[in-house]
C-alpha positions as CSV (number, residue, x, y, z in Angstrom):
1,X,-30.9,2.8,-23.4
2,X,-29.6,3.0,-20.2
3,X,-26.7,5.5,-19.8
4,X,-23.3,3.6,-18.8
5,X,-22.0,4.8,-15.0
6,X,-18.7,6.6,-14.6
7,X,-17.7,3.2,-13.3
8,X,-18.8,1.4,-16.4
9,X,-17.1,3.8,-18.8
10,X,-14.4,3.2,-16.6
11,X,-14.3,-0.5,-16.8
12,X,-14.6,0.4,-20.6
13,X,-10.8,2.1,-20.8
14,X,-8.9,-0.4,-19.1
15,X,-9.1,-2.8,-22.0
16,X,-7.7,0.1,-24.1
17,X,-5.5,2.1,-22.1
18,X,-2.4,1.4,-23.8
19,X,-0.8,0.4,-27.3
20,X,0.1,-2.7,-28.0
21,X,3.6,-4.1,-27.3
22,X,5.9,-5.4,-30.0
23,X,8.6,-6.6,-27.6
24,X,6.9,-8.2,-23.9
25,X,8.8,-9.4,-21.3
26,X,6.2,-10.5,-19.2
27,X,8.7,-10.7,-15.6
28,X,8.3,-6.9,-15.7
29,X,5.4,-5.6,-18.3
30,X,2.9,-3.1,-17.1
31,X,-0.1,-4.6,-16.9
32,X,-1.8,-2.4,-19.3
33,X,0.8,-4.3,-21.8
34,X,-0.1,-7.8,-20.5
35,X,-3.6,-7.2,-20.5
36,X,-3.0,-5.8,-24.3
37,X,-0.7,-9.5,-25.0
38,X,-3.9,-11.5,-23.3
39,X,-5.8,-9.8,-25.9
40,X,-3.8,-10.9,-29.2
41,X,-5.4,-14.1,-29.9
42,X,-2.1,-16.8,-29.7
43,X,0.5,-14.6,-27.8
44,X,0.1,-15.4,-24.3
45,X,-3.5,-16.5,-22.3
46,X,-4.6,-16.7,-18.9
47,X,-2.9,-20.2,-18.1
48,X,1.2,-19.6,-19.5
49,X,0.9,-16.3,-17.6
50,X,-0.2,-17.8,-14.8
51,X,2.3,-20.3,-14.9
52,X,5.1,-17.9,-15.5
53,X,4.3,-15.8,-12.4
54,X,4.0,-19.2,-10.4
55,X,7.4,-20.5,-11.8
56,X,9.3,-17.4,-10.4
57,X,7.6,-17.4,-7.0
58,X,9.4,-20.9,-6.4
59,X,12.2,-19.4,-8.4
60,X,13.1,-16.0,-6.0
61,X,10.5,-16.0,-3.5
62,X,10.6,-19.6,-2.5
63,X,14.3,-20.6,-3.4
64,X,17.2,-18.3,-4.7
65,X,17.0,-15.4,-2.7
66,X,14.1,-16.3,-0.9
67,X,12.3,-13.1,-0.9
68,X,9.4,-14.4,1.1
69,X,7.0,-12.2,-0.3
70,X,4.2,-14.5,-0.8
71,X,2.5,-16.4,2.2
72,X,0.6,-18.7,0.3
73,X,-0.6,-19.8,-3.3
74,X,-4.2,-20.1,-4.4
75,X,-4.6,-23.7,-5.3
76,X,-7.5,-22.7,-7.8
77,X,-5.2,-20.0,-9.1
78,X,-4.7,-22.7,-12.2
79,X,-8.3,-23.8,-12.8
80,X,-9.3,-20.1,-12.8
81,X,-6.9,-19.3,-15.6
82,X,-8.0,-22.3,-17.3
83,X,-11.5,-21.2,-18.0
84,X,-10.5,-17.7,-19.2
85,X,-7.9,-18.7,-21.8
86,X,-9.1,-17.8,-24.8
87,X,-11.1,-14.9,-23.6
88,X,-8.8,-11.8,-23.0
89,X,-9.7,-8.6,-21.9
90,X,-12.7,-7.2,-22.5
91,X,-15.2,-4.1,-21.9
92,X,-17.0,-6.7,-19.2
93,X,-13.9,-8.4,-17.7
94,X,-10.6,-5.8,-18.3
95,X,-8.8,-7.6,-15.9
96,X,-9.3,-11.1,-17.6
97,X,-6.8,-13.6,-17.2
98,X,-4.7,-11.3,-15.5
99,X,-2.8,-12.6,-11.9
100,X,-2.5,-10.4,-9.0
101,X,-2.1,-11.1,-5.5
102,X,-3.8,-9.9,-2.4
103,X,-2.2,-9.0,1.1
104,X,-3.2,-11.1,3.4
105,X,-5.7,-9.1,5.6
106,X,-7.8,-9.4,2.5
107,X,-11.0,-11.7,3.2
108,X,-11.5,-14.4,0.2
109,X,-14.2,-16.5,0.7
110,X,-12.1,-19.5,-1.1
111,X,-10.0,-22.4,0.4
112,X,-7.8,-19.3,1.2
113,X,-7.4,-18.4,4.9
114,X,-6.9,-14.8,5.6
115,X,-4.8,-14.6,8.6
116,X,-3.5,-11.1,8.8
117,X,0.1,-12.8,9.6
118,X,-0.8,-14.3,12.7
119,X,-0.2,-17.8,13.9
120,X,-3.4,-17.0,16.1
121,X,-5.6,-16.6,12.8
122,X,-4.2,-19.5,11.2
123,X,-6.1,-21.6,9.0
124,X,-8.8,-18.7,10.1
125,X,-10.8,-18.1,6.5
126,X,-13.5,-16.1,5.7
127,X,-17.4,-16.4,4.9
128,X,-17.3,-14.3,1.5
129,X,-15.0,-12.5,-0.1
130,X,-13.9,-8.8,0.4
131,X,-15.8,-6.3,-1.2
132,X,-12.6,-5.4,-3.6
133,X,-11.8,-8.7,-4.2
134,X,-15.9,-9.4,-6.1
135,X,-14.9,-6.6,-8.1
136,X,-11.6,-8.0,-9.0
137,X,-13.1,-11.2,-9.6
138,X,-15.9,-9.3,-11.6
139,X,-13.3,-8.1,-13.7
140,X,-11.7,-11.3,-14.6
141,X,-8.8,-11.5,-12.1
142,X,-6.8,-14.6,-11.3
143,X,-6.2,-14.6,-7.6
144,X,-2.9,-15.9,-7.6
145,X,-2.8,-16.0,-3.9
146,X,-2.0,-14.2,-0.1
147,X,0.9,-12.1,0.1
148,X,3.0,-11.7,3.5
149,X,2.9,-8.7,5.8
150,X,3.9,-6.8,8.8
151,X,1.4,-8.9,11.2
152,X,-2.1,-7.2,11.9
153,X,-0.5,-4.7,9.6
154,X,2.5,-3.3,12.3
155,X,-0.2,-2.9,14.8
156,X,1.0,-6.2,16.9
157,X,4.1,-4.6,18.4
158,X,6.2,-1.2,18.7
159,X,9.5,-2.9,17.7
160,X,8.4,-5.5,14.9
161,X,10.5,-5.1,11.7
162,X,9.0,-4.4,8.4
163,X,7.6,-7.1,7.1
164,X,7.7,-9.5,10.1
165,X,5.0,-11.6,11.1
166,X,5.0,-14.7,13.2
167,X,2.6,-16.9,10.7
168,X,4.5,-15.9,7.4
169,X,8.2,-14.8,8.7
170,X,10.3,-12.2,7.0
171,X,9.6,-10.4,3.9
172,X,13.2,-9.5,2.4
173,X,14.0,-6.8,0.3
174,X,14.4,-7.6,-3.7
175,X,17.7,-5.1,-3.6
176,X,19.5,-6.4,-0.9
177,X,17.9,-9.6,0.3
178,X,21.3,-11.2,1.7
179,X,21.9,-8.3,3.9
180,X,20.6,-8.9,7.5
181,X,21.6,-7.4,10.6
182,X,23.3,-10.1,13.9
183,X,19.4,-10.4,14.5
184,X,18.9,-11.6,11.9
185,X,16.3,-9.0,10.3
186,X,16.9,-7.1,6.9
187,X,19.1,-4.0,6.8
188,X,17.2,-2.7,4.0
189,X,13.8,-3.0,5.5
190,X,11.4,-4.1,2.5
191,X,9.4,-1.6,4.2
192,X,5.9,-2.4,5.7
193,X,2.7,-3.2,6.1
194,X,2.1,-4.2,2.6
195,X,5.7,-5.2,2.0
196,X,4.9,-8.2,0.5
197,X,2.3,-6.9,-2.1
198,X,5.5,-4.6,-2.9
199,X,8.2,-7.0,-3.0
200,X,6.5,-9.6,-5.4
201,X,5.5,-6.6,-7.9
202,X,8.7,-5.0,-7.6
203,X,10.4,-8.6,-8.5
204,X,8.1,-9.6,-11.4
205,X,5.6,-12.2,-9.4
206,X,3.1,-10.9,-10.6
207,X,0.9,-8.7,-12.7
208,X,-0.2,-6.4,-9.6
209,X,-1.3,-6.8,-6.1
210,X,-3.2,-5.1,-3.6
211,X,-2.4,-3.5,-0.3
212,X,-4.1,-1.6,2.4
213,X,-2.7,1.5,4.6
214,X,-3.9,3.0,7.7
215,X,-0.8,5.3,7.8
216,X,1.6,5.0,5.2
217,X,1.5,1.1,4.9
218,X,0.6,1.5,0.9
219,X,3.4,4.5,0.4
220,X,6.4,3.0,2.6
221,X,6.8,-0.4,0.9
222,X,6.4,1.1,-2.8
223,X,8.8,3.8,-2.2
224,X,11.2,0.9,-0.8
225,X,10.6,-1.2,-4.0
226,X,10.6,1.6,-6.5
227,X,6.9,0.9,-7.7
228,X,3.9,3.0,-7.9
229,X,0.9,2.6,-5.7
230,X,-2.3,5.2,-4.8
231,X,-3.5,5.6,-1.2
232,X,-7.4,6.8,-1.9
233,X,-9.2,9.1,-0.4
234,X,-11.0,7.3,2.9
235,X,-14.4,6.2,1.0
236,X,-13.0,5.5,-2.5
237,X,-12.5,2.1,-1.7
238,X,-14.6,-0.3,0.1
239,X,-12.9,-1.7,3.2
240,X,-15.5,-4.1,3.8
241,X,-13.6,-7.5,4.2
242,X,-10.4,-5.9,5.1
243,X,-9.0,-7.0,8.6
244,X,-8.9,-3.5,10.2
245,X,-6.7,-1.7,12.3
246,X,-8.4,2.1,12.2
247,X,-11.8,2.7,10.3
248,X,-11.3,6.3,10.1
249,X,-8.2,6.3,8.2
250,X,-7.9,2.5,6.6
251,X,-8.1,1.7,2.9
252,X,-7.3,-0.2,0.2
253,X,-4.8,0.7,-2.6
254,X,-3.4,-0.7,-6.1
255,X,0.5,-1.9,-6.2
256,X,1.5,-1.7,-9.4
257,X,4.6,-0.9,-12.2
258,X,3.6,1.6,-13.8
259,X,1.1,4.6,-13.1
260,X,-0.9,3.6,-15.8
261,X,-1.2,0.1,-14.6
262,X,-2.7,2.1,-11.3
263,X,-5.2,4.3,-12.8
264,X,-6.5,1.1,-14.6
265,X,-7.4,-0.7,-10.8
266,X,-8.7,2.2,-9.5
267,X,-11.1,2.0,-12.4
268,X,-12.0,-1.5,-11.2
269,X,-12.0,-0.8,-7.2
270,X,-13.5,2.9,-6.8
271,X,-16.9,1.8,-6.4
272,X,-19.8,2.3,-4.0
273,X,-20.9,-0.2,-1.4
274,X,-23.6,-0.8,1.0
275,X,-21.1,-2.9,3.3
276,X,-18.8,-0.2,3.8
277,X,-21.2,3.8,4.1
278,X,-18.3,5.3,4.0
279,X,-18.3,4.8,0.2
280,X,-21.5,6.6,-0.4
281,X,-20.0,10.1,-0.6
282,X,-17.5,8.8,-2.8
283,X,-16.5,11.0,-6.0
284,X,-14.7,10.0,-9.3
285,X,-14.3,10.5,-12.7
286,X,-15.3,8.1,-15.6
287,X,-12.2,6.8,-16.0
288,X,-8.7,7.2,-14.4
289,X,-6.9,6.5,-17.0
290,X,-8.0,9.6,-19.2
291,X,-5.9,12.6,-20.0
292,X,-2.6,10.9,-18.8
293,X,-0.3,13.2,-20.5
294,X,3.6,13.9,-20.7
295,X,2.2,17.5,-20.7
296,X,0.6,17.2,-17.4
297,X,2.6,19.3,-15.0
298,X,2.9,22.4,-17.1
299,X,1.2,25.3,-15.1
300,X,1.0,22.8,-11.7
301,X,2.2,24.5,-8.7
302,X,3.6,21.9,-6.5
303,X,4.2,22.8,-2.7
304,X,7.8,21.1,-1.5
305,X,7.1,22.0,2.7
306,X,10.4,23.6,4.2
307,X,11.8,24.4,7.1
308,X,10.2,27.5,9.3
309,X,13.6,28.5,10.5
310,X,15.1,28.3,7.0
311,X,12.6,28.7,4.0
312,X,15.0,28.0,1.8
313,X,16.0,24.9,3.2
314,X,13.4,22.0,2.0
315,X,11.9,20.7,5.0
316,X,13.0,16.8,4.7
317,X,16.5,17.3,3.1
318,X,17.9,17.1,6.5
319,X,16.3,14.1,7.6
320,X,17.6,12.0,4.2
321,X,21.1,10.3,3.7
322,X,23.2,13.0,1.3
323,X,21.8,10.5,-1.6
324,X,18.3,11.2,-0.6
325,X,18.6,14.9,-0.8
326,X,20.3,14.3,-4.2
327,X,17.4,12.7,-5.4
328,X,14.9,15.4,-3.9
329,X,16.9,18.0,-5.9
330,X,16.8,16.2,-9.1
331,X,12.9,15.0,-8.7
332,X,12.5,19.1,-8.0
333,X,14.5,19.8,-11.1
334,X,12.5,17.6,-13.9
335,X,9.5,18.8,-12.6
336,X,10.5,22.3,-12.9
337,X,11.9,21.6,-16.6
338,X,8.4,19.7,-17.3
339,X,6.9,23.6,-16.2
340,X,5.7,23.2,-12.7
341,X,6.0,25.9,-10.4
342,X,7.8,24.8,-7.1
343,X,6.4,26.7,-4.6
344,X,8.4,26.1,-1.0
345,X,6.9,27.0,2.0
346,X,6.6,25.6,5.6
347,X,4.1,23.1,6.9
348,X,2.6,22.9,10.3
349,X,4.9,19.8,11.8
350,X,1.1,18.8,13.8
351,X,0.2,17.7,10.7
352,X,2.8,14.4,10.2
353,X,4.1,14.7,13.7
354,X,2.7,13.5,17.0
355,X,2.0,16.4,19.5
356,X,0.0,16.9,22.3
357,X,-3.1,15.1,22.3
358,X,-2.8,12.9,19.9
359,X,-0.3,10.6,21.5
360,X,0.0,8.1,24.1
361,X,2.9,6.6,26.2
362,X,2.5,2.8,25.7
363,X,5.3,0.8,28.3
364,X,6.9,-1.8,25.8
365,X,6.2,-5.4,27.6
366,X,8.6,-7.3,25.4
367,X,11.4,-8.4,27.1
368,X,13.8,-9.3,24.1
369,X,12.9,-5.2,23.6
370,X,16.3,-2.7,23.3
371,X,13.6,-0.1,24.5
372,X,12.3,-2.4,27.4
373,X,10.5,-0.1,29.8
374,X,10.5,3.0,27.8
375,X,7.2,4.3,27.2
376,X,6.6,5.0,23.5
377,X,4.6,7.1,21.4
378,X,2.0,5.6,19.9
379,X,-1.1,6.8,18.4
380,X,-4.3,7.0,20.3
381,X,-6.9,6.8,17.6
382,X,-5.4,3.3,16.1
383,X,-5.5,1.9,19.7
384,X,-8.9,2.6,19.9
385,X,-10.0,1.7,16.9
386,X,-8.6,-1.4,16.6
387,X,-10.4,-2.8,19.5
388,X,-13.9,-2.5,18.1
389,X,-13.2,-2.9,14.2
390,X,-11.1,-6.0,14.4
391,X,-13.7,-7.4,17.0
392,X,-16.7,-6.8,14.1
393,X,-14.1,-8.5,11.9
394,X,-13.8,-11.7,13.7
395,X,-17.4,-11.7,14.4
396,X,-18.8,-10.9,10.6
397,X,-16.0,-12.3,8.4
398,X,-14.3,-14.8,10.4
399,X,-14.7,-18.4,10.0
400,X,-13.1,-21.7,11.0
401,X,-11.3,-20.6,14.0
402,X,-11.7,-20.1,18.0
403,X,-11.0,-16.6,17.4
404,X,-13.8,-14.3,18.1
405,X,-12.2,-11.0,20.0
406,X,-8.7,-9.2,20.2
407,X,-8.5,-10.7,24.0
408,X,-8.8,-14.4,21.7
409,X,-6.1,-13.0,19.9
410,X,-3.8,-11.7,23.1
411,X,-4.7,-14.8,25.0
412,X,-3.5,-17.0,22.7
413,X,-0.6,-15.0,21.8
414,X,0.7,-15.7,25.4
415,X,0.1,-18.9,25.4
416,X,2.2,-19.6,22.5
417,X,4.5,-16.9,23.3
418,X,7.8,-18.6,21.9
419,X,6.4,-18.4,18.2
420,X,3.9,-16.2,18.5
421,X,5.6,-13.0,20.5
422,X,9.1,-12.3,19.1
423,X,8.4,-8.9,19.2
424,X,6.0,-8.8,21.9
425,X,2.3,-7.3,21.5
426,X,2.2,-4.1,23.3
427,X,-0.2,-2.4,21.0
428,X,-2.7,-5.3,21.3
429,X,-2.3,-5.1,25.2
430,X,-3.0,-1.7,25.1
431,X,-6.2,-1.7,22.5
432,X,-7.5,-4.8,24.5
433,X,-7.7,-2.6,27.9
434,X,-10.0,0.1,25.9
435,X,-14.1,0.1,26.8
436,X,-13.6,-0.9,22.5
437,X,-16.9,1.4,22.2
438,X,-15.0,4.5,21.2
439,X,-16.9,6.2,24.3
440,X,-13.8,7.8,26.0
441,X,-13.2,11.0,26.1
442,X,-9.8,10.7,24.7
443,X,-10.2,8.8,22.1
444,X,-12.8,11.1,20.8
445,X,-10.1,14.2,22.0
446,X,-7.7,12.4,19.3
447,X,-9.7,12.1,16.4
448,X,-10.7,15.5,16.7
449,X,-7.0,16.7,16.8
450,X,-5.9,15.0,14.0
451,X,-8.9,16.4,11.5
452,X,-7.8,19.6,13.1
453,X,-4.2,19.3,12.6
454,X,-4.2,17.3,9.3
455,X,-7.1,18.5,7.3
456,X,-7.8,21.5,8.4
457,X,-5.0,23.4,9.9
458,X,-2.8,20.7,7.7
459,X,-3.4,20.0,4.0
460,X,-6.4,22.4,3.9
461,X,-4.6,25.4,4.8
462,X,-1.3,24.7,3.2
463,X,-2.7,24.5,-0.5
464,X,-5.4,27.0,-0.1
465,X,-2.9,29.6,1.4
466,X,-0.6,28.9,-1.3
467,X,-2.9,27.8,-3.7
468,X,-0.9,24.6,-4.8
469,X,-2.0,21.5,-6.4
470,X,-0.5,18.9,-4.8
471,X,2.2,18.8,-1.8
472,X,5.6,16.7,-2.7
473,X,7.2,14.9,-0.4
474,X,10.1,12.2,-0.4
475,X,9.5,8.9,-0.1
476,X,6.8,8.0,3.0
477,X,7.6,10.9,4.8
478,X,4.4,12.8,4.3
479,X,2.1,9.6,4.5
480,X,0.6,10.8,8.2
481,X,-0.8,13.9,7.5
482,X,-2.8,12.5,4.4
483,X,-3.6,9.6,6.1
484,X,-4.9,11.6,9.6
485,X,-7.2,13.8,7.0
486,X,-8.3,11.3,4.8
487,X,-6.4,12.2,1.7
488,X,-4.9,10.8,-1.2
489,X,-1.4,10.2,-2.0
490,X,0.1,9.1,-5.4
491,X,3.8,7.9,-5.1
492,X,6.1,6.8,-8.2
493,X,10.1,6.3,-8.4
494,X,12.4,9.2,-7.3
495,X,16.0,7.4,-8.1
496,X,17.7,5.3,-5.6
497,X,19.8,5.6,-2.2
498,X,22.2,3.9,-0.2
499,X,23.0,3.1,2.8
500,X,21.2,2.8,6.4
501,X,22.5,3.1,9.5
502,X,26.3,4.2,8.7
503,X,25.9,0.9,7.3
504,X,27.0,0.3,3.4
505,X,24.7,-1.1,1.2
506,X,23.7,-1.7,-2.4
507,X,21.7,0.8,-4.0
508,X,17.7,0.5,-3.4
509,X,15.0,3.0,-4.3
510,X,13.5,6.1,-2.8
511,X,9.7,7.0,-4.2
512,X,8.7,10.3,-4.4
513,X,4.6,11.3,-2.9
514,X,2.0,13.6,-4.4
515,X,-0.3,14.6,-2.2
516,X,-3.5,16.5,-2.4
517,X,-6.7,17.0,-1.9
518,X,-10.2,14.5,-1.1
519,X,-10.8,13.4,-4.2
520,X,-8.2,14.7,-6.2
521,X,-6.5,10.9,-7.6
522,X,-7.0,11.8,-11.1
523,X,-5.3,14.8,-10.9
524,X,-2.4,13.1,-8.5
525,X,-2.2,10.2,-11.1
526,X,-1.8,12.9,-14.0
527,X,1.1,14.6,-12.2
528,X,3.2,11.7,-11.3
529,X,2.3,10.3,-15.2
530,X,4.1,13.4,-16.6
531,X,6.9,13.0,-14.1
532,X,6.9,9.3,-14.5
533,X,7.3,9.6,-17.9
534,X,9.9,12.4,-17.9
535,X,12.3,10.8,-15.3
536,X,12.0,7.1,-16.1
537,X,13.6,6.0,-12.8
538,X,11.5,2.5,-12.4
539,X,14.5,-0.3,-12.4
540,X,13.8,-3.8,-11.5
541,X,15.9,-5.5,-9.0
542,X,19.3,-7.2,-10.0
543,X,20.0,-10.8,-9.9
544,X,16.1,-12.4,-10.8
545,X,16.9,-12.4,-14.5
546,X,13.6,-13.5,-16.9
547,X,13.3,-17.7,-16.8
């Protein structure tokens, strides 16, 4: 008999990862519950769920407050439902019947276009599906359709908004979607680049969704919308399909309710993959989902970074409103009362900030810019790398459009510069004037300074000097350093904030990151489990009541 892979056993938990509910409200169930309800023969199937999620799109995302969240609806999304009602769940298909949406720099090969939120790449679609999206589709999935984004995931322009793109609009927050600015753009940013993936879990359309991040693009939105998400280790995910931005930090990640509901996708979409070599030195555990325990953080020794001139002084309190510090301190006391040991000690600042050598002054072109002429700091390695990965993109995944290279992309851009370049397209002007070979001198400078200062002068040094298990940090604030070493971050609900700006507004959520180590997601997820479980701080937004 062949012996099952770790994948396989993995695959094998999802379908019993969690008791089943008496009392489901399906707008804002884990998933593990709803894949539990698909399972009861006469409860709920593939189709009403389906239907359900689709009703309160139109209900909140397309009318009401007009979240925006979702660019467009799969019109097989019905059909597919249709032919899995009656199936449930299952060892071979855990995700059956279940409805999740995909940001939309995710390639399906469909009547779907992926368009990365540009009016350049619409109607654009692509030759197969994404790599992720077979093994969601394996699983029994219902693609329920493309949800909206910062365009080319905020590496368009310096000044674009969160959740901006000139193909799909504005993404608004779920917690204060009536609050904009005299420009017209959300004061309480739904945070970006996956802000729609966020949004629509956060407000209950949908079962789950998927995101990508090159730096923080998984972590900011999720903390924004007080969900849970996992940024993997580079190489746990295939990116194979993914419009790119950066191949040496981009990935894929799960957006879900719960951290349960997490560990249960990462079972489906941590698997190896001949498109994407990354994968190959990819390591995991049988299933995510094991050992989840309340217990979890008894003995852990969690490093909270602080300040060099004042070790006392927790590094990031300073750089929070008074509510944000508040919540740091009570996230810091749970954990402590769960038995964690907080260990606080400073953090080289190379690590998450730019320094020398791994920046680049970039002169903002858009005239409509409050910053016009001021150069800008902008990272070298994502300008370089964005020339020749979204160049392979266009040529290997792209279909049905003129597009073939970032100077398409540019060229039309300027051509239609009244819809198009709102926020202008510095970064694209600057990536475009690269060899796009990864042959200079710089680029190649850069990269090796951020493995220096992230990994190895960063993350390594930090938890092997103070022999800690995973580094906490409030909200996104910590995303670069993981993301510039290739490491995985785990963020869940911290409690909620107000205000931006000096500006009053309603109260919206702050997440709080674990970081650690390559590799190290189960023992991220088991962390935030026990403090997920201890502090109970998930609340869904006001005002989109159950229909």
């Amino acid at each position: 008999m062949k012996k099952p892979s770790r994948r396989d056993a993995g695959l094998a938990a999802v379908a019993a990862s969690a008791e089943a509910p008496t009392n489901l409200n399906l707008d804002h169930a884990p998933m593990s519950d709803i894949a539990h309800a698909l399972a009861s023969s006469g409860r709920v199937n593939a189709t009403t769920l389906t239907r359900a999620y689709l009703a309160r799109i139109e209900a909140y995302d397309r009318d009401g407050p007009m979240l925006n969240s979702v660019r467009a609806l799969n019109p097989d999304a019905l059909s597919i439902a249709g032919k899995l009602d009656g199936t449930g769940p299952s060892v071979k298909r855990p995700l059956a019947g279940i409805p999740i949406l995909l940001k939309d720099n995710i390639a399906t090969g469909d009547k779907q276009p992926t368009t990365a939120g540009s009016l350049a790449l619409e109607g654009a679609r692509a030759r197969d599906d994404a790599t992720v999206v077979k093994l969601l589709r394996d699983a029994g999935a219902v693609i329920l359709g493309k949800a909206n984004l910062t365009e080319f995931a905020n590496m368009l322009a310096i000044d674009m908004p969160s959740g901006y793109s000139s193909l799909g609009g504005q993404v608004k927050s779920p917690y204060a979607p009536t609050l904009m600015d005299d420009q017209g753009n959300p004061v309480v940013n739904p945070g970006g680049s996956s802000s729609g993936s966020a949004v629509a879990v956060a407000a209950g359309l949908c079962a789950a969704s998927i995101g990508t991040e090159t730096s923080g693009s998984l972590l900011h939105p999720a903390s924004r919308n007080g969900i849970v998400t996992v940024k993997p280790t580079v190489g746990l995910i295939s990116r194979a399909g993914i419009v790119p931005i950066a191949h040496s930090q981009d990935t894929a990640g799960p957006m879900t309710r719960t951290v349960r509901d997490a560990a249960m996708l990462l079972n489906v979409l941590a698997a190896k993959d001949p498109l994407d070599p990354v994968t190959e030195r990819q390591r995991r555990p049988a299933d995510y989902t094991a050992d989840l325990a309340r217990d979890a953080m008894k003995g852990a020794r969690i490093g909270v970074p602080s300040d060099p001139a004042d070790p006392l002084n927790d590094c990031y309190y300073g750089k929070l409103p008074p509510s944000g510090a508040k919540v740091m301190a009570d996230v810091i006391k749970v954990l402590e009362d769960l038995g964690a040991i907080i260990v606080r000690a400073s953090m080289p600042t190379a690590g998450w900030l730019s320094g020398p050598g791994t920046t680049m002054a970039v002169l903002n072109r858009n005239p409509l810019s409050g910053n016009k002429g001021n150069p800008v700091a902008q990272r070298i390695v994502f300008i370089y790398e964005l020339k020749r990965d979204l160049n392979l993109y266009l040529k290997d995944w792209a279909t049905n459009t003129d597009i073939k290279t970032i100077a398409d992309i540019v060229a039309f851009n300027e051509a239609n510069a009244g819809r198009a370049l709102r926020f202008g397209q510095d970064l694209f002007l600057a990536a475009n004037e690269t060899k796009g070979d990864l042959s200079e001198r710089e680029y190649k400078s850069a990269r090796a300074m951020d493995l220096l200062t992230a990994r190895t002068r960063g993350m390594d040094a930090y938890m092997n000097r103070h022999k800690v298990d995973a580094v906490l940090f409030p909200g996104a604030t910590g995303a670069a350093i993981a993301a510039r070493a290739g490491y995985p971050s785990v963020i869940v609900p911290g409690g909620f904030v107000s205000g931006v700006d000096g500006k009053d507004t309603p109260d919206y959520p702050l997440g709080v990151t674990f970081a650690g180590r390559a590799w190290s997601e189960h023992k991220l997820l088991r962390l935030a489990y026990a403090y997920e479980q201890a502090s109970n701080m998930r609340k869904p937004p006001p005002g989109l009541p159950s229909l």
